[in-house]
C-alpha positions in Angstrom: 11.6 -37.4 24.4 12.9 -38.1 27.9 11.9 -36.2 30.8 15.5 -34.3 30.7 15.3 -33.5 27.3 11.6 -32.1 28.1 13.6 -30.2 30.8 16.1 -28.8 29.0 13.5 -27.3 26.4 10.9 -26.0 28.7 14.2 -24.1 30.9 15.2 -22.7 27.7 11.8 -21.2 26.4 10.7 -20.3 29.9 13.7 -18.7 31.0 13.9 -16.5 27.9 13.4 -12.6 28.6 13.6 -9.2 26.9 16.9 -8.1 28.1 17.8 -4.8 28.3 21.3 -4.2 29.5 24.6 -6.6 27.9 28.2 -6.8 29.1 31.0 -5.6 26.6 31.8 -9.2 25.7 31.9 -10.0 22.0 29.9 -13.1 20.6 31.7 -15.7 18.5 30.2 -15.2 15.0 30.3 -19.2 14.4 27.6 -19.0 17.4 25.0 -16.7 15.7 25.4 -19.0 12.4 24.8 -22.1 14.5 21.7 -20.5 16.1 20.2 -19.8 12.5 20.9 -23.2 11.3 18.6 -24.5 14.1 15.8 -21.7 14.2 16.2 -22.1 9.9 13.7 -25.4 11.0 11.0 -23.6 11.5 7.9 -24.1 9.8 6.6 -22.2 6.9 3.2 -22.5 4.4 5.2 -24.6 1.7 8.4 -24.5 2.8 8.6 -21.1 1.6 11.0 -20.3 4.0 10.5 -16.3 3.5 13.1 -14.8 5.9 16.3 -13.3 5.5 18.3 -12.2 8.6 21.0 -9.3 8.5 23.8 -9.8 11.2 25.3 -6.5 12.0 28.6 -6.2 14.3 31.6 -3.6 14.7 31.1 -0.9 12.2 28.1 -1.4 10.6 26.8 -1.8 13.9 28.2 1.4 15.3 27.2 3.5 12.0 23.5 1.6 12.4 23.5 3.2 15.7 24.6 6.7 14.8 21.9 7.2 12.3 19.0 5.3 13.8 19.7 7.0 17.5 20.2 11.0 15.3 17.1 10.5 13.6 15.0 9.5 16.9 17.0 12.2 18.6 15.5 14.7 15.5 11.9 13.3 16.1 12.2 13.6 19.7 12.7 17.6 19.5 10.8 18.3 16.5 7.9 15.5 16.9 6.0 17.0 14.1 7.8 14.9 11.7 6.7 11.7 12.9 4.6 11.5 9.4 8.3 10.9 7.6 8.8 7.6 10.6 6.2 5.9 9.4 6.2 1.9 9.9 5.2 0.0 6.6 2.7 -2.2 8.8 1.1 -1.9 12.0 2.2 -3.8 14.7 -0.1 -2.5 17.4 -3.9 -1.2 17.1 -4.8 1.9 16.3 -7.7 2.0 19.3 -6.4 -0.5 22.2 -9.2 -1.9 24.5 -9.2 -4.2 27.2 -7.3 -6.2 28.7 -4.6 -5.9 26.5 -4.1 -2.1 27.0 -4.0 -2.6 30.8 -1.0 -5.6 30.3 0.3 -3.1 28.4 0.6 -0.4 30.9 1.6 -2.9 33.2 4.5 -3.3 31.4 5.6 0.0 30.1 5.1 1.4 34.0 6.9 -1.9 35.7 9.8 -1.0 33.6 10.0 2.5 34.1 9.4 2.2 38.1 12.1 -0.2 38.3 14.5 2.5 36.4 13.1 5.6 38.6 11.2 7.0 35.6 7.9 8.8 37.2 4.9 9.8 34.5 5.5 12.7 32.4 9.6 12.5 33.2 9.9 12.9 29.6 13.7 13.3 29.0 14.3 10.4 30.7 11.4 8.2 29.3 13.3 9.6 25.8 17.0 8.5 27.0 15.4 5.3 28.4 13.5 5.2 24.6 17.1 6.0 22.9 18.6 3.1 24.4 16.3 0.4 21.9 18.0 2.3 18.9 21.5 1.5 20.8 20.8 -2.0 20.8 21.1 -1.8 24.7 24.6 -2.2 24.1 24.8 -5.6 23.1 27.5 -6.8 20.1 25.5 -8.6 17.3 22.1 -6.9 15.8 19.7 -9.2 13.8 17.6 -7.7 11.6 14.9 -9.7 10.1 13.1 -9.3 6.5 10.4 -10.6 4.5 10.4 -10.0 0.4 7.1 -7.2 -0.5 5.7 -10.0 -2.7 5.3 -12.3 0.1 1.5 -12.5 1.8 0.9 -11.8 5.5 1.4 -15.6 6.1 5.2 -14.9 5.6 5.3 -12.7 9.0 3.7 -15.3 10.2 6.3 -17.7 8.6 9.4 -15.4 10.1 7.9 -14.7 13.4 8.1 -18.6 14.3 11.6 -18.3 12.8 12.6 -15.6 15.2 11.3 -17.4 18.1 13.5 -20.4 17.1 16.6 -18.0 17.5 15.4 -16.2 20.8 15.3 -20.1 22.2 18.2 -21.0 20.4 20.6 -18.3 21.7 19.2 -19.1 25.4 19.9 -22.7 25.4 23.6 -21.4 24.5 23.8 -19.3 27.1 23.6 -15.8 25.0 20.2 -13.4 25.5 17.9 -11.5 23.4 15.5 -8.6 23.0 12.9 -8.6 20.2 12.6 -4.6 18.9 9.7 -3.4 17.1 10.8 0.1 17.7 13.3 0.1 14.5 10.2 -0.1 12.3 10.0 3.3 12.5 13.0 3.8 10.8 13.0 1.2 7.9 14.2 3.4 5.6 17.5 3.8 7.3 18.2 0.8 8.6 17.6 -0.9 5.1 19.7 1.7 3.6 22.7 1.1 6.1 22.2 -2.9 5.6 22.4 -2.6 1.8 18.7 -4.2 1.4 17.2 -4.6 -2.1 14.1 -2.4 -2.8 11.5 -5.2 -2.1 12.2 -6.2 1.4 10.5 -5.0 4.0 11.7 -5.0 7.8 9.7 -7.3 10.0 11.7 -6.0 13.6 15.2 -5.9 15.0 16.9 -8.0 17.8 19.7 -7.4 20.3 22.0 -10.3 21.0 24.7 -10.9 23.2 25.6 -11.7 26.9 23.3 -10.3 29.9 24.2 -8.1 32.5 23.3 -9.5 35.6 24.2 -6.8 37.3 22.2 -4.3 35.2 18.2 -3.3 37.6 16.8 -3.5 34.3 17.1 -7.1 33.6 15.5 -8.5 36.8 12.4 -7.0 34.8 9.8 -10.3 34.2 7.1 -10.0 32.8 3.9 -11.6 34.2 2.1 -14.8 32.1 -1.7 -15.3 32.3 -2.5 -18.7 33.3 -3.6 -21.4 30.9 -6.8 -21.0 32.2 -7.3 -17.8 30.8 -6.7 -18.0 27.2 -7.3 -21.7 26.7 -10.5 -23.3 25.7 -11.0 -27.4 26.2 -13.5 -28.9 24.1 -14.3 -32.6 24.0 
């Protein structure tokens, strides 16, 4: 590989970002198939190839919105149902420690600072909350699933396949956010896709065209240096 080529991949991985805020521009379908194609080379134990990927625009898009956004409304005023919200795995830990807990809150209070959210601001930490389940406003959703059957190498599998599409989008100049948050509500949003009983949501991911305009999306998140999670042996 020549050192532009080398270029041209490292831009388009290091560049990538959550973004947060998109412009009302509609993304040429043809696009989003040609980005799967590629990130559709990503490896998997066998060549299983375990993921499926749900492209929602217009409105199945919109009525995703509704009823994702009403439900999350619902919990947010009457958060004693959370036990009906429940995700089918679990992303995060049920007892964080150190350091990851501190990134974490890194993160969470970056954001909000940069939006004018202070602690314990809770109706705006739930609008800013709100707008995950709007898909921050871009055009396409993607919503990636695994089949029950498969093992936990298959998130494994589809995780690599969804980075392929995060990188792929960038290098043609379209963004992405990774969501986790719509795992909460797997029941709905496999209802509204149509989904056969044994699939399982993995997450959901906003695509289209950044705002560059938009506070929110000069929001970077920090990287800790090689020296700090890499271990050279000889």
């Amino acid at each position: 590989m020549c050192s532009d080529q080398v270029q041209l991949v490292d831009q388009a991985i290091s560049s990538r970002q959550s973004i947060r805020a998109y412009l009302d521009k509609a993304v040429d379908l043809q696009i989003v198939k040609d980005i799967l194609t590629v990130a559709a080379r990503a490896p998997s134990g066998t060549n299983t190839q375990p993921w499926k990927v749900y492209v929602i625009t217009g409105k199945k898009r919109a009525e995703m919105i509704e009823r994702v956004c009403a439900a999350q409304i619902e919990l947010f005023q009457q958060p004693e149902r959370a036990a009906q919200y429940t995700e089918t795995f679990a992303y995060y830990p049920e007892t964080w420690i150190s350091p990851y807990i501190d990134r974490r809150r890194e993160n969470g209070w970056g954001l909000y600072g940069l939006l004018g959210i202070q602690k314990g601001d809770k109706e705006k930490m739930a609008a800013q909350q709100l707008r995950n389940y709007q898909l921050f406003d871009a055009p396409v959703g993607l919503f990636f699933t695994v089949n029950k059957a498969m093992g936990i190498g298959a998130k494994m599998d589809i995780s690599m396949m969804i980075q392929n599409v995060m990188i792929a989008a960038k290098a043609r100049g379209l963004d992405t956010c990774p969501q986790a948050a719509w795992n909460h509500f797997h029941r709905i949003v496999l209802d509204v896709l149509g989904a056969p009983d044994n699939e399982e949501l993995v997450c959901a991911m906003a695509l289209g065209y950044a705002d560059p305009e938009h506070i929110i999306n000069t929001f970077v998140t920090p990287r800790e240096p090689v020296e700090n999670f890499s271990v050279f042996l000889d």
